[in-house]
C-alpha positions in Angstrom: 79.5 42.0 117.2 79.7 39.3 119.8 83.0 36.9 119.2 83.8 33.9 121.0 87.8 33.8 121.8 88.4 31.4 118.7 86.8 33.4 116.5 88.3 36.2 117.4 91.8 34.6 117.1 91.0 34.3 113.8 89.7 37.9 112.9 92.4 39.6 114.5 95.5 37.7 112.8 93.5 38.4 109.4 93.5 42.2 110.0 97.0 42.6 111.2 98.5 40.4 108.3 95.6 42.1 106.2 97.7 45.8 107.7 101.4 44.1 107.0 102.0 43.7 110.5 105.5 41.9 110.7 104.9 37.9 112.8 108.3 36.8 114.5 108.1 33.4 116.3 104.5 33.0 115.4 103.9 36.5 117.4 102.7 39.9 116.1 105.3 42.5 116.2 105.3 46.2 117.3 106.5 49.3 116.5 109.2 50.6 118.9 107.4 53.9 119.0 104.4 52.3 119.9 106.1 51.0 123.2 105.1 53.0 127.2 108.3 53.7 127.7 107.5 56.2 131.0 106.4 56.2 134.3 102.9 56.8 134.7 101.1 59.3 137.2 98.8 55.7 137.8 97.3 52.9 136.5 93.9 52.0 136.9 92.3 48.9 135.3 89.6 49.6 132.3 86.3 49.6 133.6 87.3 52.5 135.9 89.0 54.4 133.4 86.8 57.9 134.3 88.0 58.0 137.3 91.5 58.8 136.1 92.9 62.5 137.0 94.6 63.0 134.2 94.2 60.3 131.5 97.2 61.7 129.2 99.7 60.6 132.5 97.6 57.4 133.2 98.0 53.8 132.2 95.0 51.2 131.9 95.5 47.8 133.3 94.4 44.8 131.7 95.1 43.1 134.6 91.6 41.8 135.5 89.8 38.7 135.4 88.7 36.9 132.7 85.0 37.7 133.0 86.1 41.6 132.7 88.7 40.7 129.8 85.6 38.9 127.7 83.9 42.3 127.9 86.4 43.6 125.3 85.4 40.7 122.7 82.2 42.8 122.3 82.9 46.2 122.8 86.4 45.7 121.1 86.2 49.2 119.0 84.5 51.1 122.1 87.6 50.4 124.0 90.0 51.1 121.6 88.3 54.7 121.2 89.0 55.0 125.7 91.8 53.7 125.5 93.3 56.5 122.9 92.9 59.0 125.3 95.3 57.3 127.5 99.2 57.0 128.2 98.5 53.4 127.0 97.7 50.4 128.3 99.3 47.0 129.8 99.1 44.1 127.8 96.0 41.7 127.6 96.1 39.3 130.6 94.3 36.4 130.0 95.4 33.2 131.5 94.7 29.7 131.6 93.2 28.1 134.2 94.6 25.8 136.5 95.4 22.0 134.9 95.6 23.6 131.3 97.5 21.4 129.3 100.5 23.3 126.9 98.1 24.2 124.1 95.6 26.1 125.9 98.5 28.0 128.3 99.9 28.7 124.5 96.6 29.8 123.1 96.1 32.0 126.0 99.8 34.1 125.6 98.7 34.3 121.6 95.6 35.8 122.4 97.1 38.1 124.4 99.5 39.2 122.4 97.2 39.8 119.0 95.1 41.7 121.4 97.7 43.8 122.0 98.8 43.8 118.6 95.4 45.2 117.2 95.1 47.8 119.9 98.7 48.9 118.8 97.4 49.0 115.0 94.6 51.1 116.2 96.9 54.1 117.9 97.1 52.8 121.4 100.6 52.8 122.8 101.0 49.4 125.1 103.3 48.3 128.1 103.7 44.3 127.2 102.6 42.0 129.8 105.7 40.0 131.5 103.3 36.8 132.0 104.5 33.7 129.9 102.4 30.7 130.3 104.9 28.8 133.0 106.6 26.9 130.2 110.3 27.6 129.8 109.5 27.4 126.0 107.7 30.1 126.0 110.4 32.5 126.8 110.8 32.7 123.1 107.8 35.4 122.9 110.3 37.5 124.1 111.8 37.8 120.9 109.2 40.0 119.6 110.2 43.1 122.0 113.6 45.5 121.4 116.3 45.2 124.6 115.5 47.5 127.3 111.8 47.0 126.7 109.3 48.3 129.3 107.5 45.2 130.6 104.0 45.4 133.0 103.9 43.2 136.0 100.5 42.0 137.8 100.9 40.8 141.0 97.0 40.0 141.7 96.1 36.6 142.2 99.2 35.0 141.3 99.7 31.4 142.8 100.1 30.6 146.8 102.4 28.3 147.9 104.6 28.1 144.4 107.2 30.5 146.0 109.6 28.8 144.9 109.1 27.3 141.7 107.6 31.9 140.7 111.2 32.9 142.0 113.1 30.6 139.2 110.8 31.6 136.7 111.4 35.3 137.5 114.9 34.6 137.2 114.5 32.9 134.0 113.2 35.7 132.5 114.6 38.4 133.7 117.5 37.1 131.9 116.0 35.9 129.0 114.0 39.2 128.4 116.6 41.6 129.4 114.1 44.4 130.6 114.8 48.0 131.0 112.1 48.8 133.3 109.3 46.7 135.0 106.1 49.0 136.3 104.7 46.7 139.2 100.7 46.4 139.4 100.1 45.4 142.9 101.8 44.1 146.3 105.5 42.9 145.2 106.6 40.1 147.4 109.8 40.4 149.1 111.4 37.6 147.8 110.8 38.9 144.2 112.0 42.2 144.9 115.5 40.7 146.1 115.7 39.1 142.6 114.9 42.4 141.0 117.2 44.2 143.0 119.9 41.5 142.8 120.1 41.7 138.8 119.9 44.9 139.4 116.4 45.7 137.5 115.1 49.4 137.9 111.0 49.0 138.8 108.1 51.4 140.4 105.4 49.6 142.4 101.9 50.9 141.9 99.1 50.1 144.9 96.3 48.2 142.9 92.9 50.7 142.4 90.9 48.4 144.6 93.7 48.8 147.6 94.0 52.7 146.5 89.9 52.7 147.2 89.7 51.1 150.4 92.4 53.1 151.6 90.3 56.6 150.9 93.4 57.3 148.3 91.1 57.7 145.3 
């Protein structure tokens, strides 16, 4: 069944209140024991999940573009049924686009995270996305994750020439959020990695599949 991302908003918070599944701050809560709480042999993003070497050690990324992400409107259940097969999976990734006033960047982060919610309900263990949507406000999704929570970070595509104004964000949450771990999808800037090291946040960097490709790794 084809959904349009409204729709689907809709469905998805009907079947998890429908299943009992606890809201906190508007957001869909987890089980702790639903949690990636270890380090994957790799991650590799969905559509290339058969080319995994061993998909009991391997985490699926979500970290895609939109276009890919719309693909699991339709095929919601087939992905669901790959994605048991795996260590688990990082949370949904889909963003707003640039301009986005505060209702769409919050719309985006919800959908995400009954995404991840309803992949949870369905036996997939996840590793929660560390994107909020840029406003300090919405540090409060936080609140739905235990301390020491395992968080996924994608460094693909994020913003060029907002240095800067990324690093006080990274800050912010990294306080706020309290993570035990962060598993890096991508190329971590230095400047980033001095924050992480200076509050002293354990992480693993993980070479993005394209990268891995290019480079004869895969």
């Amino acid at each position: 069944m084809k959904l349009d991302k409204y729709t689907l908003v809709v469905e998805l918070e009907k079947k998890l209140k429908e299943s009992g599944v606890p809201f906190v701050d508007g957001f869909p809560t987890i089980p702790q024991n639903m949690f990636v709480r270890e380090i994957p042999n790799e991650i590799l993003p969905f559509p290339n999940h058969l080319k995994a070497k061993n998909p009991a050690r391997a985490l699926l990324t979500n970290f895609s573009n939109d276009e890919i992400l719309y693909i699991s409107f339709a095929r919601i259940d087939e992905r669901v049924e790959i994605a048991k097969n795996f260590l688990g999976m990082t949370g949904f990734d889909f963003s707003a686009r640039e301009g986005d006033d505060e209702v769409n960047q919050d719309f985006y982060l919800y959908l995400n995270k009954l995404l991840d919610a309803y992949f949870v309900s369905c036996g997939v263990r996840i590793l929660p996305n560390f994107r909020i949507t840029g406003e300090l406000s919405s540090l409060k999704v936080f609140h739905i994750y235990p301390p020491k929570t395992w968080f996924a970070v994608g460094t693909l595509g994020c913003a060029n020439g907002h240095i800067a104004e990324n690093e006080n964000l990274l800050r912010y949450k990294l306080i706020f959020a309290r993570p035990g771990y962060l598993l890096v999808y991508g190329v971590l800037k230095n400047e980033y990695r001095d924050i992480l090291n200076y509050y002293g946040i354990p992480y693993t960097v993980f070479e993005d599949y394209a990268s891995r490709s290019r480079g004869g790794k895969i």
